[in-house]
Residue, then its C-alpha position, 0 to 999 in steps of 0.5 A: x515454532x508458531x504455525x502461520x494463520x490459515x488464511x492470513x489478513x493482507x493489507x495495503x495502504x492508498x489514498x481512497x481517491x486511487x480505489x477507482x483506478x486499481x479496481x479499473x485496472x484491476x492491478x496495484x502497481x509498485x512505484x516503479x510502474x506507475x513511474x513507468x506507465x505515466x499513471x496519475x494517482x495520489x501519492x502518500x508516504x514521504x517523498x525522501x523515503x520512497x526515492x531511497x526505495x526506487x533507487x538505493x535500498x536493494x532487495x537483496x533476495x531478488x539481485x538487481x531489484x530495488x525496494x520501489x519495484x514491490x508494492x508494499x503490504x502489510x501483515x497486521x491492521x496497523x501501521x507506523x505509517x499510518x500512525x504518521x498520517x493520523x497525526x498530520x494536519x488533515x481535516x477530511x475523514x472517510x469510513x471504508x469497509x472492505x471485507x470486514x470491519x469499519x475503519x475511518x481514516x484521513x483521507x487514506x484508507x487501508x485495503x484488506x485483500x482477501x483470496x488470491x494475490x497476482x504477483x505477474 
């Protein structure tokens, strides 16, 4: 059995306009309590794809939650995602670096988290 890292690498995927309200608010919320809270922010990911996670994929660890009630993370600096986003028509590019190395994107930028996750 392979041992987990020690200190494994978080991602999560946003658009670079939405980093001044997480830092302000200090939280990333999950679709469902940004719905809820009337909170204004720029959306990506397909909007079929995130309606099916709010009202019909249930996380069947947690009974009576939906998928949209979770913030999305990732384990690994790639995604499929972002694969689907480089390859769309956006002519605006940005360079981010957060705690590590340079990562220049359209203008959706993906956030390494180090430390400790609030998960209330």
């Amino acid at each position: 059995m392979t041992t987990p890292p020690q200190h494994p690498k978080i991602y999560h995927i946003t658009h670079v306009d939405n980093i001044p309200a997480i830092i302000r608010h200090g939280y990333i919320f999950s679709d469902a309590k940004r719905i809820a809270y009337g909170l204004d922010c720029n959306i990506i990911g397909m909007s079929t794809i995130k309606q099916r996670r709010l009202e019909e994929i249930e996380v069947t660890c947690h009974a009576g939650t939906k998928v949209g009630e979770y913030v999305p993370f990732y384990f690994c600096p790639r995604s499929i995602m972002l694969y689907i986003l480089h390859r769309g028509n956006i002519r605006i590019s940005i360079t981010l670096r957060v705690n590590g190395p340079s990562y220049t994107c359209r203008p959706i930028c993906k956030l390494r988290l180090n430390g400790l996750i609030n998960t209330t």
